[in-house]
ZAMARGU-4260 file (C-alpha; in steps of 0.2 Angstrom, whole numbers, plus 5000, padded with zeros to 4 digits):
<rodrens>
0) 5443/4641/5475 | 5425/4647/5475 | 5427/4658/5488 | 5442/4666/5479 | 5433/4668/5464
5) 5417/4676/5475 | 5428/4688/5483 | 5436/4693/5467 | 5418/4695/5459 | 5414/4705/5473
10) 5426/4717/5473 | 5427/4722/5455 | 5409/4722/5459 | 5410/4734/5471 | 5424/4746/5462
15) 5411/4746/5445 | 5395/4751/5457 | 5407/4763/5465 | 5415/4771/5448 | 5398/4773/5442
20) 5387/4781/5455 | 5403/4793/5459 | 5400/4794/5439 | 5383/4800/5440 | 5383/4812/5457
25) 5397/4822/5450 | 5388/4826/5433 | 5375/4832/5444 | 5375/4852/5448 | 5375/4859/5466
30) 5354/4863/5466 | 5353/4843/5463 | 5364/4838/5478 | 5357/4846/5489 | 5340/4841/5482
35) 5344/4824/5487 | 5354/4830/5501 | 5372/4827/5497 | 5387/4837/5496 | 5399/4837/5483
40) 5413/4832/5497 | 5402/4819/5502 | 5401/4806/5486 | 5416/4795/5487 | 5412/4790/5504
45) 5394/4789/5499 | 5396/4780/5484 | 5408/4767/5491 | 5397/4765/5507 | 5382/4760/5491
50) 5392/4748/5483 | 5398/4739/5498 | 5378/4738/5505 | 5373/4734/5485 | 5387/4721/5482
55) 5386/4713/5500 | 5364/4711/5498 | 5368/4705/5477 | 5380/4689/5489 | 5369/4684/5498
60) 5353/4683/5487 | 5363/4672/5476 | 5369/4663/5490 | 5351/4659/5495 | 5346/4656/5476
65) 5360/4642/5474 | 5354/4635/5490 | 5338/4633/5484 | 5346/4625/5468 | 5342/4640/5457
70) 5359/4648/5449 | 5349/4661/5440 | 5336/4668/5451 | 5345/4686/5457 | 5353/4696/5441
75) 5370/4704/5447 | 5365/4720/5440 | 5346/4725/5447 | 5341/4739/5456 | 5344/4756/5453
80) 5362/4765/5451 | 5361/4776/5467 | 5353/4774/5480 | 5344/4758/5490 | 5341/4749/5476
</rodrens>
């Protein structure tokens, strides 16, 4: 049951990050994009490729935490929107 529930977590975790970094690239113009060196045909597979690293690292830090005993030591939401964070 806990891994149902986990893999459910993570994959409306995963669809949020995704919706909300596509979000914020596409209300960026063409100078800005290619500042950070994206195209505009590029961001679904970028942003999906984010939320999958992002979702996959927020797992297993909380994995570690509750194997240390601490349930509250990774926040789900940390880090920046796009990007490594």
């Amino acid at each position: 049951m806990t891994t149902y529930l986990n893999n459910l977590t993570d994959a409306f975790r995963r669809w949020n990050t995704r919706r909300k970094t596509v979000a914020t690239l596409l209300r960026l113009d063409e100078r800005q994009l290619d500042d950070i060196g994206i195209v505009r045909g590029d961001i679904d597979e970028i942003a999906t490729y984010q939320a999958r690293v992002r979702v996959a690292r927020q797992r297993a830090q909380q994995d570690a935490a509750r194997a240390l005993g601490n349930r509250h030591a990774v926040a789900p939401n940390s880090g920046s929107l796009v990007g490594c964070g």
